[in-house]
C-alpha positions, 0 to 999 in steps of 0.5 A: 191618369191617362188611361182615366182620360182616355176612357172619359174623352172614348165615353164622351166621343160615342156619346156625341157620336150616338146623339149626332147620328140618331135622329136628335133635335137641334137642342140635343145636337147641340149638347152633344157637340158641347154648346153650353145653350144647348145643353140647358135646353135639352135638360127641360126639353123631352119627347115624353113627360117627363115630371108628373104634376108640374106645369108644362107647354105640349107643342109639336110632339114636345115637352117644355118644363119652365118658362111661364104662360101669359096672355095666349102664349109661353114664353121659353128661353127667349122664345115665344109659342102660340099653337101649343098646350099649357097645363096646369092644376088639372087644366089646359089652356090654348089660346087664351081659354081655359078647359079641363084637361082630359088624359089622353087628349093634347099630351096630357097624361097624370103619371107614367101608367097612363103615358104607357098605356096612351094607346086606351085613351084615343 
């Protein structure tokens, strides 16, 4: 039993460490130091899209799953956002208008493949 604990709590502590010392976010440190809020945001929060086909918010290089779009801003755990992309159904919105999304441009990717291959699409 000790010994099961002792490799949990090692795992954890390299884990936090890795996170703290790498170049991380604020949500991720703060998942890794054990805040409760932090770690519900890094769960929707990614550097790269993550799901395909769900509606999501591309701002400063970042990736937020849930939250909601209205009225020129997205709104997200509290905060609101106004200079970022909004996709949705195939489209982009920014600033209150609506345009066609187009892969490559914004963050917007239809699948992994694409993603992968970003450097086609400039």
């Amino acid at each position: 039993m000790v010994r099961k604990n002792l490799k949990l709590t090692g795992a954890i502590s390299i884990l936090a460490s890795a996170l703290i010392f790498n170049a991380c976010t604020p949500q991720e440190r703060a998942f890794a130091t054990g805040v409760g809020v932090g770690a519900i945001v890094v769960a929707s929060v990614y550097s790269y899209p993550h799901y395909y086909g769900h509606p999501y918010y591309y701002y400063s290089g970042r990736y937020y799953y849930g939250g909601y779009y209205r009225d020129g801003y997205y709104y997200y755990k509290g905060q609101r956002f106004r200079n970022g992309h909004y996709f949705h159904h195939g489209y982009r919105y920014h600033h209150g208008h609506r345009y066609r999304a187009r892969v490559g441009q914004y963050g917007y990717y239809q699948n992994s493949e694409q993603y992968n291959n970003r450097h086609r699409y400039r």
